[in-house]
N, C-alpha and C positions, 0 to 999 in steps of 0.2 A: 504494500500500500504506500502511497506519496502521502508523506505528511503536508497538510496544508497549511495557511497562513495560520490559523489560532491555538493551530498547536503546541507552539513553544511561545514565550514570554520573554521581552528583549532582556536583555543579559544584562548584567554589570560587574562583572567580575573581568581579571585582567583578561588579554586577549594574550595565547600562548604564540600562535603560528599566525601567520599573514600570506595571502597571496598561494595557497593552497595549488599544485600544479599535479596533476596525474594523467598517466597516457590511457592507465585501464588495464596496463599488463602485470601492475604493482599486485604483490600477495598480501600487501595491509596496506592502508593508509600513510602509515609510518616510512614507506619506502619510497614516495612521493616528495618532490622537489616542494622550495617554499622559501619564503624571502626572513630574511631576518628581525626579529619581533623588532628591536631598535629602530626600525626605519618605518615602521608603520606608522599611519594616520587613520586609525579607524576610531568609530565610535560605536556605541551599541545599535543601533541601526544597522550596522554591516553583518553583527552573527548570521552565523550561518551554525548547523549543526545537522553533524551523521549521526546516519544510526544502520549500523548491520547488521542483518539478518540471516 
């Protein structure tokens, strides 16, 4: 199922990763490219959040 917009609640806690990058051949998340928290401009607006099943 696709989570829709009311499902999750904007965040406010730190942001760990930014700019999140996978081609789809990755065995986790984790193995995914991604820019350095330091240089980030986001706000809570931006979350995003996985969930695997």
């Amino acid at each position: 199922a696709i989570a829709g917009q009311n499902d999750y609640t904007e965040g406010y806690k730190s942001f760990h990763i930014t700019d999140l990058s996978c081609q789809g051949t990755e065995e986790s998340v984790f193995n995914c490219s991604y820019s350095n928290v330091q240089s980030m401009n986001c706000n809570q607006y931006d979350d995003a959040y996985v969930t695997c099943t």
